[in-house]
N, C-alpha and C positions, 0 to 999 in steps of 0.2 A: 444532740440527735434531732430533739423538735427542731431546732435552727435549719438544718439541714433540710430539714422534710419541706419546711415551707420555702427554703429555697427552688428545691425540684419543683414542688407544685408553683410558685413563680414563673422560674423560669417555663414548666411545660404551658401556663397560658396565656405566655406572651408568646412563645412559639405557634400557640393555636390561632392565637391574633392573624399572627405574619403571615400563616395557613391561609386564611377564611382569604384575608386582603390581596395575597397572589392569584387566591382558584378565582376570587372576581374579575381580575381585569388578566387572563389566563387565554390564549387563543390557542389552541392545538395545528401546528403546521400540516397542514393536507395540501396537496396540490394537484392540479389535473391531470398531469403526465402519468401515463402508465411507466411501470417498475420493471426497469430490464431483469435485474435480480430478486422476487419478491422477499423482504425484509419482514421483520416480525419488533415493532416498538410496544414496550410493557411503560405505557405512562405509570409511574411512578412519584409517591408523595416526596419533598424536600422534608424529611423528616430526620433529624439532628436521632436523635435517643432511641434505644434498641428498640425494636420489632421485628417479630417471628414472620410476621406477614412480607415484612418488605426482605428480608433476608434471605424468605423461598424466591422471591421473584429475582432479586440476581441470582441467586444457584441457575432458576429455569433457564436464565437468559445464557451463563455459562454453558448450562447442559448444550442447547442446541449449536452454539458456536463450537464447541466439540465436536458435534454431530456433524459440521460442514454446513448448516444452516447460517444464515443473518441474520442478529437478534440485537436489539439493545436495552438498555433502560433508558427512557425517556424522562429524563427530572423537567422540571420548568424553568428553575435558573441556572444559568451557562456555570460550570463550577464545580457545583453540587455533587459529592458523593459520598456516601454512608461510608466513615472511619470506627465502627465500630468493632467492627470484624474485617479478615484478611479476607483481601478479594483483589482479583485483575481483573474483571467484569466491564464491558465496554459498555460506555455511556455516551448518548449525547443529551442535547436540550432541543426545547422548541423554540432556541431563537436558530439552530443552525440545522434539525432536521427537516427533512420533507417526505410525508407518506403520500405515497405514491398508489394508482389506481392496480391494485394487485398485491399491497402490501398488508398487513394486518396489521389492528392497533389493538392494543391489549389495556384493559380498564379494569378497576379493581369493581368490587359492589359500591365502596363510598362514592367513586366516581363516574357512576352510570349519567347523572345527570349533565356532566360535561359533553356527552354525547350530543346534545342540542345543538352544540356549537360545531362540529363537521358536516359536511354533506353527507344524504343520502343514500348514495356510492358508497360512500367509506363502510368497507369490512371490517367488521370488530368482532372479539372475545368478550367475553367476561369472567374475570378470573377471580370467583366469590367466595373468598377464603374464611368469610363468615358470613353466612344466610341470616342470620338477625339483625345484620345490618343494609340487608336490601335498602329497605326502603327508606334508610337516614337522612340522605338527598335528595334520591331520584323520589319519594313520594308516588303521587298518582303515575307519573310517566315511566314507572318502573316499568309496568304491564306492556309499553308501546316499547321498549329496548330491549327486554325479555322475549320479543313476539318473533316467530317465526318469519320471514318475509321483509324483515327490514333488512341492515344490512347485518343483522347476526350472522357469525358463520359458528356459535358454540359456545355453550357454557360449560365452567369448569371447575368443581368445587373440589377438596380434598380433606373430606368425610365423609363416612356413608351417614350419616345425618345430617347433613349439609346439602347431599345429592336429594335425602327424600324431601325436605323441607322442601325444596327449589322444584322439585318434580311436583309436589302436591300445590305451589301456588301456580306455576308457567305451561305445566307439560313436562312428561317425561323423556319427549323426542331429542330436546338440543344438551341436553345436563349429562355431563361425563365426570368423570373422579378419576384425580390421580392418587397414589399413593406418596406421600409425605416420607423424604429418606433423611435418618436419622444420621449422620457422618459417626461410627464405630472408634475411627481413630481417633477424633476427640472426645465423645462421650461415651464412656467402656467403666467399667468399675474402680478398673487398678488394682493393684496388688499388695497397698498400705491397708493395716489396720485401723478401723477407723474411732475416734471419740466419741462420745456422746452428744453428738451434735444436730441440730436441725436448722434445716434450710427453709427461707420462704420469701416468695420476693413481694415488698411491701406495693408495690404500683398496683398491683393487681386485688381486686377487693379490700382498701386497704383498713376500711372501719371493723368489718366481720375480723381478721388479720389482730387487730388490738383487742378485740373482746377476748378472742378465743385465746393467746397467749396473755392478757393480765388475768385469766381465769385460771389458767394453769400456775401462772407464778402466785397465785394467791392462794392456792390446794395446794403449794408443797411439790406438785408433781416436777416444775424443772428445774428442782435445788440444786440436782447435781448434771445439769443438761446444759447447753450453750445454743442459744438461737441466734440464725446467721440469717442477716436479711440481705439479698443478694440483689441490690440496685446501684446501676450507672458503673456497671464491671465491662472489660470487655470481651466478646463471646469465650475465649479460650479462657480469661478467667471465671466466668461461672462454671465450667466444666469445671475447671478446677476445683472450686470450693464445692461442688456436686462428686464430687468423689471421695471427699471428706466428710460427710453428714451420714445418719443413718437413716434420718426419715427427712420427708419435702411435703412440707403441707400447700397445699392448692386453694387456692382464694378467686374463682373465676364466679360469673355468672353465666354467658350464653356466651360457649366459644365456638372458633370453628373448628378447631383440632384440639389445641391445649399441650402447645409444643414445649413448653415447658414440665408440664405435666411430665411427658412421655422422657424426656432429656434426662428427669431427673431418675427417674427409673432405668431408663437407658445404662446411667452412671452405678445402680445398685441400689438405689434409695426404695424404703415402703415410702410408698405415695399415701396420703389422707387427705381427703378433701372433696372439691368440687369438681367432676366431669368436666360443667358446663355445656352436658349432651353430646357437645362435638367430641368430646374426649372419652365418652362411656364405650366407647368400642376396644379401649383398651384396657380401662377401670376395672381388671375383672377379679375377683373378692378371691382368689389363690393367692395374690401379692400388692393388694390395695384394698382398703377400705373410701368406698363413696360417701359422702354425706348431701344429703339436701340442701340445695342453693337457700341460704338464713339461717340453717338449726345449727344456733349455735352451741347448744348445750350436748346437741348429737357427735358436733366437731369436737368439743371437749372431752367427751368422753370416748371417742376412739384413741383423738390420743393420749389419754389418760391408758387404756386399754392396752395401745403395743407398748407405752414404754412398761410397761407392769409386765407385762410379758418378755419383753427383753429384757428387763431385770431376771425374772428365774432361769430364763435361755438367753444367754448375750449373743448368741448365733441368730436369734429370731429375725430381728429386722433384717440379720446380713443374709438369710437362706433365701426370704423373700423376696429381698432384691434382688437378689442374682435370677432367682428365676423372669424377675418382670425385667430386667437385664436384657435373657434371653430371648424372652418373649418380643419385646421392642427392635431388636437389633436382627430379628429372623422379618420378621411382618412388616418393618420399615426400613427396607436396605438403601443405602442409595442407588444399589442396579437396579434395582425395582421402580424408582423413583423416575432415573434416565431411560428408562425405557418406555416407560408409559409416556414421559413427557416429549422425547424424542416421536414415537409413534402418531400422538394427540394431533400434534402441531404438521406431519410432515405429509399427514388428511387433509387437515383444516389449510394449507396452503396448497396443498396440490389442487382442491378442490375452486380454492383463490383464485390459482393458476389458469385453471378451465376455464369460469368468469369473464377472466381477465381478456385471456384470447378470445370468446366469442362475442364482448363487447367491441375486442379491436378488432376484429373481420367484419361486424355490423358497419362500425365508423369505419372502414377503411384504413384502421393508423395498423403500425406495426406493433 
């Protein structure tokens, strides 16, 4: 298992290398012709290994192409597509796109600072699916791509702690929130009995992760428990092994949602652990226990806590799941999700649209 671990961590920081080395010599295709059809490109990381972040952004992109919109994901290299999860999600790259004056580009927070490199003109999103990391890249110039009057047409964050953060540093006026939709059909409870088992995925906080579990196998507490660390699956099998556990412990520090979080509850699991803030809007103590981003000993002893309690109730962990089941699967539908997103987007282009036209009556083009 150590062999393993240093593997991933290998391999992800030669992958981060190949990252850093593409976004520098990285040009975004923009061109000056206005867009007979206005299209909507979500640049997008070349990023190999799961992410909840990059995962929402093909759904979005899905969504609107359903809707009758044009939408794509925008990778860097001609090729490139996330095989983690099933998807038909239309892609191109920036050696064969061209955004067009009327088009929208969609940039994540890590990627505001590529922003330098388009014209002026160019209408963009920002789609900040974790406000702690504003200012990773973009640093000082975050302020000047955040600002009203450039070519922002909208930020987009999906948390309401995500939306306040963003509103308390830029203004309240551009920051909008979608809701986050959970897919029901893959992440549901099921209807098997479950072991005594706990999930947690090791990438995520992974030092806090080894305290708080050799703490417990040193108290005796998981003699008769089995801890399933749930990395380098593909998305339909973590569902899967999320509907076999009865608790999912949380190892985050500053998230934007905490879509693991939520999934694993989604599936029936008592959640224990870390919000990450972005996640505290669902963390709520009828069917989770929160603990403070380091206390370790506060993590150990919750879950020292449920399992003692599912010991005299072996229903405990499964009543409370079901109900943060319910809870998840009512508050994060995906019609809720397509609708806001659909909506967001069909402003923010309409809006494009108008632009577009009174730039080309000024110049004269059609």
């Amino acid at each position: 298992m150590a062999a393993e671990g240093m593997a991933r961590t290998l391999y992800r920081s030669l992958a981060g290398l190949g990252d850093r080395y593409s976004r520098g010599r990285m040009a975004i295709p923009v061109a000056e012709e206005h867009s007979e059809r206005p299209t909507i490109y979500f640049l997008t990381p070349d990023h190999p290994a799961p992410s909840g972040g990059i995962r929402v952004i093909y759904r979005h992109v899905d969504i609107l192409n359903a809707a009758g919109m044009d939408a794509y994901v925008l990778h860097r290299r001609q090729g490139f597509r996330c095989d983690w999860f099933e998807h038909e999600t239309r892609i191109t790259n920036c050696r064969q796109a061209r955004i067009r004056q009327g088009d929208l580009l969609v940039v994540s927070e890590v990627d505001v600072d590529l922003l330098e490199r388009v014209p002026q003109s160019t209408r963009y999103v920002i789609f900040n699916q974790n406000s702690h990391l504003t200012w990773k890249r973009a640093g000082l110039s975050a302020s000047r791509h955040y600002a009203a009057g450039s070519g922002l047409a909208g930020v987009v964050s999906v948390s309401r702690h995500n939306q306040e953060m963003l509103q308390l540093a830029f203004g309240s006026g551009q920051v909008r929130r979608v809701h986050l939709g959970i897919d029901g059909e893959l992440f549901h409870p099921g209807a098997h009995a479950r072991a005594r088992q706990i999930g947690y995925m090791p990438r995520r906080g992974g030092e806090d992760a080894r305290q708080v579990i050799e703490m417990l196998r040193q108290r005796g507490i998981l003699d008769d428990w089995t801890i399933i660390a749930l990395d380098g699956l593909h998305h339909t099998e973590v569902a899967e092994r999320l509907r076999t556990t009865r608790i999912f412990l949380a190892f985050t520090h500053q998230e934007g949602f905490g879509l693991p979080a939520a999934e694993a509850m989604a599936c029936g699991n008592y959640v224990i652990g870390n919000h990450g803030f972005g996640g505290r809007e669902f963390f709520l103590p009828q069917f989770s226990t929160a603990v403070d981003n380091g206390d370790i000993i506060g993590f150990v002893r919750a879950v020292e806590d449920a399992i003692a309690n599912d010991r005299v109730d072996g229903n405990w962990c499964r009543d409370r799941g079901m109900e943060a089941s319910r809870f998840i699967r009512a508050e994060y539908r995906v019609e809720r999700e397509r609708a806001e997103v659909v909506a967001l987007y069909s402003e923010l282009l309409g809006a494009s649209s108008s632009e577009t036209s009174a730039a080309a009556r000024r110049t004269g083009t059609k």
